[in-house]
C-alpha positions as CSV (number, residue, x, y, z in Angstrom):
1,X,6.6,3.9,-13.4
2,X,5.2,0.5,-14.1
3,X,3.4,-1.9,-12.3
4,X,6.7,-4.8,-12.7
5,X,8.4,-1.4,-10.7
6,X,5.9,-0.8,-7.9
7,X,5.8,-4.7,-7.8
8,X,10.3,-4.4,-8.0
9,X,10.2,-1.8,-5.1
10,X,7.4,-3.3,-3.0
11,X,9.2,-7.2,-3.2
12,X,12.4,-5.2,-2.0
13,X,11.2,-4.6,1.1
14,X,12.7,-7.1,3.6
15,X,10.7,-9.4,4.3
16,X,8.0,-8.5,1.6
17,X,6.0,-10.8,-0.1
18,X,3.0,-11.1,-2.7
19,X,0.1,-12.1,-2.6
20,X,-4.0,-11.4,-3.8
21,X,-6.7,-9.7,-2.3
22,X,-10.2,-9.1,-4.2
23,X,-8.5,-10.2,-7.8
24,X,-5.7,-8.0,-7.9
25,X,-2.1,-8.2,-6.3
26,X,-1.0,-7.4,-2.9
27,X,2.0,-7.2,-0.8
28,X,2.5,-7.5,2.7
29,X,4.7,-7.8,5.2
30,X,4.0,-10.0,8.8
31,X,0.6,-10.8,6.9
32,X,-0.3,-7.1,6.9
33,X,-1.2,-5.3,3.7
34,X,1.2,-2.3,3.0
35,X,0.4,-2.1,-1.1
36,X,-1.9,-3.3,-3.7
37,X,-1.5,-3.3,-7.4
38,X,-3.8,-2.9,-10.2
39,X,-6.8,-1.6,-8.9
40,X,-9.4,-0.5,-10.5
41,X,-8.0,-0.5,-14.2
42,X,-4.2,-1.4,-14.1
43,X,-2.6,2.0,-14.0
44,X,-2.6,2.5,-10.5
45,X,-1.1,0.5,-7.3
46,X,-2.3,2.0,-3.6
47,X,0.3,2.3,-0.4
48,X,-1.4,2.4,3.0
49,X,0.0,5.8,4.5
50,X,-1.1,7.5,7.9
51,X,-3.4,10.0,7.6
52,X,-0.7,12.3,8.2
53,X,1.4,10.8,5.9
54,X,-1.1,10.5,3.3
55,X,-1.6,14.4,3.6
56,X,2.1,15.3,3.1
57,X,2.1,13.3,-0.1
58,X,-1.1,14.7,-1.4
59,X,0.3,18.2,-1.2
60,X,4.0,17.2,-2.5
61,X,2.9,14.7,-5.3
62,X,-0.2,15.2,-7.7
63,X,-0.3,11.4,-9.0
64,X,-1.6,10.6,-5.5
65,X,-5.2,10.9,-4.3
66,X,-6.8,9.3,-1.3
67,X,-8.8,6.4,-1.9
68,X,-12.4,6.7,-2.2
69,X,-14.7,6.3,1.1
70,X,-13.4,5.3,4.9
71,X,-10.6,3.7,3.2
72,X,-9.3,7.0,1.5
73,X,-10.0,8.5,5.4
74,X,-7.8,6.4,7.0
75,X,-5.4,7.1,4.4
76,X,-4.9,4.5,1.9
77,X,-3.5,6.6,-0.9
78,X,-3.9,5.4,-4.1
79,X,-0.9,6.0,-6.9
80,X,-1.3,6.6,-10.8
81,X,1.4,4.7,-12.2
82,X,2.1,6.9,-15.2
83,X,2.5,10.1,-13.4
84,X,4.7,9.0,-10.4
85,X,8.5,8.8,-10.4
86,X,10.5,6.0,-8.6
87,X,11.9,8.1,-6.1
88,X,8.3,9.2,-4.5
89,X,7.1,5.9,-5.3
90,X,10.0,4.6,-3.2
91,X,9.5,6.5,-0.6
92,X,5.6,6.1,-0.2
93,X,6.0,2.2,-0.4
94,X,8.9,2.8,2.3
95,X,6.0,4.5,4.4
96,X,3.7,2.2,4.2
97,X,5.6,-0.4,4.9
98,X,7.1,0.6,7.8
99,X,3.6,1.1,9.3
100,X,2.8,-2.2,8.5
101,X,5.9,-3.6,10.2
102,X,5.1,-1.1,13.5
103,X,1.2,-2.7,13.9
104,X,3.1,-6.0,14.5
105,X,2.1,-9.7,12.5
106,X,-1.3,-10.3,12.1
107,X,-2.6,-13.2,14.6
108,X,-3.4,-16.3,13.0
109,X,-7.2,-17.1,11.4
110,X,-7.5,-20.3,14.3
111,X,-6.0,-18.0,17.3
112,X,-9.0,-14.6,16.7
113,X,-11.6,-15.0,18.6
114,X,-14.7,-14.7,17.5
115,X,-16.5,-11.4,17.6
116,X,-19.5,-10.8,19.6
């Protein structure tokens, strides 16, 4: 896999779009984050799994690994490019979008409140 096909799968999502987060690319879906790209080095993307989900793939695909710290915990799943297929890779970003689309849009910057 390459990163134009993780970005070709993750822009075929309905709805999907791209943007940046912390200088690499991003895509989300209602404003929600379901993917990034090119983090740290190029060669790998990350889809934002369950837990659950995250532990399935672990076990069924070596070119996944959870992402280091609380992020990892809460199962962001990061992907090396090189070693996954298009298949699994379809089917994670397929995951994590679908969670994104279930936690709803995020609310606009103007409408949060501020925290306490």
């Amino acid at each position: 896999m390459t990163a134009n096909g993780f970005r070709r799968i993750a822009l075929g999502m309905n709805g999907a779009f791209e943007g940046a987060h912390m200088g690499h690319a991003d895509f989300r879906v209602g404003g929600r984050i379901f993917a990034t790209l090119g983090y740290p080095d190029g060669k790998w993307g990350m889809v934002a799994l369950t837990p659950e989900q995250q532990e399935t793939a672990l076990r069924e695909c070596e070119a996944m690994s959870p992402a280091k710290g609380a992020w990892g915990a809460n199962g962001a799943t990061m992907v090396r490019l090189a070693k996954i297929d298009e298949e699994t890779l379809g089917a994670a970003l397929t995951m994590a979008f679908q969670n994104a689309v279930i936690k709803g849009p995020t609310r606009p910057a103007a409408s949060r409140k501020p925290r306490t």
